[in-house]
C-alpha positions as CSV (number, residue, x, y, z in Angstrom):
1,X,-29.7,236.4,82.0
2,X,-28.2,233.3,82.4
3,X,-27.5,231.0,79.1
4,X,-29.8,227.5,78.0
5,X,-27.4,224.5,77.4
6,X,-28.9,222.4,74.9
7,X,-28.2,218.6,75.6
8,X,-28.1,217.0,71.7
9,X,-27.6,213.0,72.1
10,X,-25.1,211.3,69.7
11,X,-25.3,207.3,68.2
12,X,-22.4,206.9,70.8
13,X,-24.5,208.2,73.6
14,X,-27.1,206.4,73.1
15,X,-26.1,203.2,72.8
16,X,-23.4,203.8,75.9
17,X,-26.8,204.4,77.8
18,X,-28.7,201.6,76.3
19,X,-25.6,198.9,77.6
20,X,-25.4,200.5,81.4
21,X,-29.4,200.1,81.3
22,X,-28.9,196.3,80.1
23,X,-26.6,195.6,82.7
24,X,-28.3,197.4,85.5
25,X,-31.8,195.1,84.5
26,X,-29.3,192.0,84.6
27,X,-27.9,192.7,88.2
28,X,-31.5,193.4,89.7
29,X,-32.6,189.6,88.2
30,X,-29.4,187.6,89.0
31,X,-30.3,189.4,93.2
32,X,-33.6,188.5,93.0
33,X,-32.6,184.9,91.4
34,X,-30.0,184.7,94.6
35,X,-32.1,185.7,97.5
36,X,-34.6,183.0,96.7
37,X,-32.5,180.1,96.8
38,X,-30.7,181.6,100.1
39,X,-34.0,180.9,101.5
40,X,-34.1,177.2,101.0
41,X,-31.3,176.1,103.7
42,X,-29.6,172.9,101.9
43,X,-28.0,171.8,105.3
44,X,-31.3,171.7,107.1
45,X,-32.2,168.8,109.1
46,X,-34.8,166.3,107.7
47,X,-37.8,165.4,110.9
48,X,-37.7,161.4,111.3
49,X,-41.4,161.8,111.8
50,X,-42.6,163.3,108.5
51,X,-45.1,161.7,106.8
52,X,-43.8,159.3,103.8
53,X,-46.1,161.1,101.6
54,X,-43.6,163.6,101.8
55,X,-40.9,161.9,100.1
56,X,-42.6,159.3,98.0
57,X,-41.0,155.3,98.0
58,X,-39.1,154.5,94.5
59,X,-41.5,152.6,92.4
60,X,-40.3,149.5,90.1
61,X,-40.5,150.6,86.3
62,X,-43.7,148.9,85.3
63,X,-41.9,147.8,82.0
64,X,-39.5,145.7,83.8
65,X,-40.9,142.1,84.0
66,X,-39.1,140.1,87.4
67,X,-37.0,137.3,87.1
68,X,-38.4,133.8,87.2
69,X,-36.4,130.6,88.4
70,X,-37.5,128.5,85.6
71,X,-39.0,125.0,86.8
72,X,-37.9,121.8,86.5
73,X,-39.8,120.1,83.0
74,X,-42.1,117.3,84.0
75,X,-42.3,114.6,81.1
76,X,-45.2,114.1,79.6
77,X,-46.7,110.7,80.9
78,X,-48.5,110.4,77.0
79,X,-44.9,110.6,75.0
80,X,-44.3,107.7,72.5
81,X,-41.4,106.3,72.7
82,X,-39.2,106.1,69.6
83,X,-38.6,102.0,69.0
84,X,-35.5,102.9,67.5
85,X,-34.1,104.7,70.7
86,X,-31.1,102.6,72.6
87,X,-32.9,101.0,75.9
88,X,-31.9,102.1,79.0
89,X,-30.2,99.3,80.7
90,X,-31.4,100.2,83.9
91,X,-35.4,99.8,83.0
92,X,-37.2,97.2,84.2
93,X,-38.8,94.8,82.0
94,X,-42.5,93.3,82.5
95,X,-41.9,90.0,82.4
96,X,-45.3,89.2,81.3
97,X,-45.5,91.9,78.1
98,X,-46.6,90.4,75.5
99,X,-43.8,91.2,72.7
100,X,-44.6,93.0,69.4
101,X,-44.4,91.2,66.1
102,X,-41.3,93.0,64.9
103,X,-39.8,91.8,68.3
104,X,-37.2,88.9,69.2
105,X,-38.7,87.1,72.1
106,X,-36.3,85.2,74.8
107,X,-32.9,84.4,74.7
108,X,-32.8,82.1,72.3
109,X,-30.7,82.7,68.4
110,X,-31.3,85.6,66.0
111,X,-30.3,83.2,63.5
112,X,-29.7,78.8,62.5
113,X,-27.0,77.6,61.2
114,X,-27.5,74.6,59.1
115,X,-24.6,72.6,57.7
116,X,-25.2,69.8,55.0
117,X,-22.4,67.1,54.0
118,X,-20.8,68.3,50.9
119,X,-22.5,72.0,51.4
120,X,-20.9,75.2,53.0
121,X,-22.3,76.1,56.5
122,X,-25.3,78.6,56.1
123,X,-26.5,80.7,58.7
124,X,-30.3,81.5,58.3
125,X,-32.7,84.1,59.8
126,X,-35.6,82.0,62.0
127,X,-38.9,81.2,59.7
128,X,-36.5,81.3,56.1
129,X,-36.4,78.3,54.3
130,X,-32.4,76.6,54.4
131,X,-31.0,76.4,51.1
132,X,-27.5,74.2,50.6
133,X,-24.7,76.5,49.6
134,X,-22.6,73.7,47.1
135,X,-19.1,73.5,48.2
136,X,-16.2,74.8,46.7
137,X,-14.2,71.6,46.9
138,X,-15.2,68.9,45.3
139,X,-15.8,64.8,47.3
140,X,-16.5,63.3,44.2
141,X,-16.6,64.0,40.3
142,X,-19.8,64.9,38.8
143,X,-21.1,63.1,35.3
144,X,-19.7,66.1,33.4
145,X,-16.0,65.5,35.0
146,X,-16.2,62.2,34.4
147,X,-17.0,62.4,30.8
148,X,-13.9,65.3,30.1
149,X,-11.8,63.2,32.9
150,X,-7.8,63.2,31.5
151,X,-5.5,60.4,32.3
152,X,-2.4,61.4,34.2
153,X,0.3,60.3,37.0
154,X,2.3,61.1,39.8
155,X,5.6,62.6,39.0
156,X,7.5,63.4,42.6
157,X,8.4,60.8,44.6
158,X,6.1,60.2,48.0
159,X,2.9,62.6,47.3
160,X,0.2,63.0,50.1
161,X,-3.3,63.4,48.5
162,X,-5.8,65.9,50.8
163,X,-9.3,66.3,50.8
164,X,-9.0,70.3,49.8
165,X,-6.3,71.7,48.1
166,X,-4.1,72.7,50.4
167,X,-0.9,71.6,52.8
168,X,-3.5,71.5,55.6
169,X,-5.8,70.1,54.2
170,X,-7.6,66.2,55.8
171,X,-4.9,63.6,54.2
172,X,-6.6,61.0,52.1
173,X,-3.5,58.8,51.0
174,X,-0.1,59.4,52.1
175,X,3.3,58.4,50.3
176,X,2.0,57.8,47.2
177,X,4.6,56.2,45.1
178,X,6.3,58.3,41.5
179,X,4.6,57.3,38.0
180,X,1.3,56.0,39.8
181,X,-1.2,56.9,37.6
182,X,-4.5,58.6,38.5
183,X,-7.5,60.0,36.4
184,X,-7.6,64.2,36.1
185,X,-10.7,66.0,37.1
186,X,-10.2,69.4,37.4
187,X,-7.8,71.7,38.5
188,X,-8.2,74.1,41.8
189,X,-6.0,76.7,42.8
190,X,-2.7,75.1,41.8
191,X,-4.2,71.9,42.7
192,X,-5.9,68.4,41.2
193,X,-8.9,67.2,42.0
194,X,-8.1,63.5,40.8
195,X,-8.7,59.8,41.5
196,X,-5.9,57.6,42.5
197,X,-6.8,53.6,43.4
198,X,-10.3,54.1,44.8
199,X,-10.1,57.2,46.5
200,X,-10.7,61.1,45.3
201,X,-8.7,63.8,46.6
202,X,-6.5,66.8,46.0
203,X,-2.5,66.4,44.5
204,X,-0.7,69.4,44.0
205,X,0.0,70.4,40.7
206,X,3.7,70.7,41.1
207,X,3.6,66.8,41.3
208,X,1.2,65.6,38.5
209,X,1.9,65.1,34.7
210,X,-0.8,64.5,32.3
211,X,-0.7,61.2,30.0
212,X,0.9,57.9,30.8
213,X,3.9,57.0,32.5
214,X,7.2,56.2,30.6
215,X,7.7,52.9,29.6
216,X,10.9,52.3,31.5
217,X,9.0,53.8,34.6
218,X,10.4,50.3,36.4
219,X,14.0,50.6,36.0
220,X,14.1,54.6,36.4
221,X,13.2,57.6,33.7
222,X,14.2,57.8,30.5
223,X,16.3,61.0,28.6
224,X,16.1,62.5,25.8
225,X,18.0,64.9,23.7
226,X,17.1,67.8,21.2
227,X,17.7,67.4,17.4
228,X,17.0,70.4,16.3
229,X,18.1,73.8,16.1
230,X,15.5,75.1,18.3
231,X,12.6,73.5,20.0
232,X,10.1,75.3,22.4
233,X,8.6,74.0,25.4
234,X,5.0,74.5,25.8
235,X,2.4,74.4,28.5
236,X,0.6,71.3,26.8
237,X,0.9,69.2,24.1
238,X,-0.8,71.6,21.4
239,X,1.7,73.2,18.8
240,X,-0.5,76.3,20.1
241,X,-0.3,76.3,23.4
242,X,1.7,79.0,25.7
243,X,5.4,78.6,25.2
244,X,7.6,77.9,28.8
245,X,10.9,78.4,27.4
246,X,12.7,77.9,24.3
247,X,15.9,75.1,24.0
248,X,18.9,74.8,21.5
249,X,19.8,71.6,19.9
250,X,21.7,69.2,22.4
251,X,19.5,70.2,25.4
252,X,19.2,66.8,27.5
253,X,15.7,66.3,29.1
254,X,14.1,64.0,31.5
255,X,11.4,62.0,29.6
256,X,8.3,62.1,32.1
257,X,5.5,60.8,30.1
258,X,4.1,60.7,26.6
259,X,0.4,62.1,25.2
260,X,-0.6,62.6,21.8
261,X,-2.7,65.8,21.0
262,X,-5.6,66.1,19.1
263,X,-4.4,65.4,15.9
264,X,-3.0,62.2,17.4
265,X,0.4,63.3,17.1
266,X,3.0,62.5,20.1
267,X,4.3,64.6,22.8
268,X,6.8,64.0,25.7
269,X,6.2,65.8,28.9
270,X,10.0,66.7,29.9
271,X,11.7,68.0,32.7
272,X,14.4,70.2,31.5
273,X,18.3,70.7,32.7
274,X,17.2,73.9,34.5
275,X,13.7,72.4,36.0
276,X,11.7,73.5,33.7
277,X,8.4,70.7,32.9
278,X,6.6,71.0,30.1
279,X,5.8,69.6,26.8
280,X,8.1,68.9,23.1
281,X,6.9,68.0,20.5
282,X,8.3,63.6,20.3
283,X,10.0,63.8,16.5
284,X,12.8,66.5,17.8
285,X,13.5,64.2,21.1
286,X,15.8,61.4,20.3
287,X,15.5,59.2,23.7
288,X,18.8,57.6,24.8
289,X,18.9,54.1,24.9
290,X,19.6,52.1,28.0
């Protein structure tokens, strides 16, 4: 009697037979996955009569908008103009347009000058009334310069008077002789506005003195010398006035004029060694004697 062999299945076993049976399931699908593509030939030639249904057309993605040219922008015909814009220079201008009231119409001036004797030329926008601008220079002296006028004379040799002070200025009188006296107005700019003989004009200061002449004006000026220790010479005859330069005793000084401030006391207006005019006070002069 032959003997049973009994077949007892270990862990091992079983999962050695559960990995070949995974395998095996795996090969059948990957055939069965390869014999259906061999069926569809890749290299197979497509019939140039098929129906385009077939192979539909590529549409345009419908969220794609096309591409315009854009057009050229046609002005509006009912723009306003701006009225300060610059005018084209090539526009043509209706001749018979009536022009607004903040317009200039024709050719003619934006503006009209008006010049007055004895004014300054004014220039004057057309429709505003002209007004006389006074003059800076003076023709002839008002009442007030008349009633402060100063006595005074010429103390260069060969002065030209000018109707406004300056070298360029119109010439009035020419060659007017040294210690001719004239009558002080008012002083411009380094210049007088004066009267000599009949005439009004403009000296330079450089060449006037204020008061009267020197005595011995006919045989040539007189000198001078200084007493004192110290004397000062001053701008005018006033003990306050600003002081030019002060002089030791023995100085010797051209006598020019004389004028007596207000207090009455007298003052010689002097040319000094060094060039210097001004005004000393008379008691600390002793004048030489000719």
């Amino acid at each position: 009697m032959a003997k049973k062999l009994k077949f007892k299945p270990t862990p091992a076993g079983i999962m050695f037979l559960s990995a070949i049976g995974v395998l095996l399931i795996a090969i059948i699908i990957l055939t069965i996955v390869g014999v259906s593509r061999c069926k569809k030939d890749p290299n197979r030639n497509v019939d140039p009569n098929a129906s385009a249904s077939e192979e539909p057309a590529e549409s345009v993605e419908p969220s794609v908008a096309p591409v315009e040219t854009p057009e050229a922008e046609t002005p509006d015909p009912n723009t306003t103009t701006d009225p300060d814009e610059t005018a084209d220079p090539n526009a043509t201008i209706d001749p018979n347009a009536t022009p607004s009231s903040g317009e200039t119409s024709g050719p003619g001036p934006s503006s009209i000058v008006i010049t007055t004797p004895g004014s300054a030329t004014t220039s004057l926008a057309p429709g505003a009334t002209p007004t006389a601008t006074p003059n800076p220079y003076y023709t002839t002296p008002t009442s007030a310069m008349k009633k402060n006028a100063q006595k005074g004379y010429v103390s260069a040799d060969s002065v030209n008077m000018r109707a406004t002070p300056s070298k360029n200025g119109k010439l009035v009188k020419s060659k007017i002789a040294k210690n001719t006296a004239v009558t002080l107005y008012v002083e411009q700019e380094g210049w007088w506005f004066l009267k000599c003989d009949d005439k009004f004009g403009y000296i330079k200061s450089d060449y006037i003195s204020k008061g009267t002449a020197p005595a011995s004006a006919a045989s040539g000026d007189q000198t001078g010398k200084v007493v004192v220790s110290k004397i000062a010479l001053r701008k005018s005859p006033d003990s306050n006035s600003e002081c030019i330069k002060e002089y030791e005793s023995g100085e010797t000084v051209t006598i020019l004029g004389t004028e007596k401030d207000s207090a009455g006391k007298k003052w010689y207006h002097v040319k000094t060694s060094d060039g210097k005019k001004g005004y000393m006070y008379a008691e600390y002069i002793k004048v030489n004697k000719k």
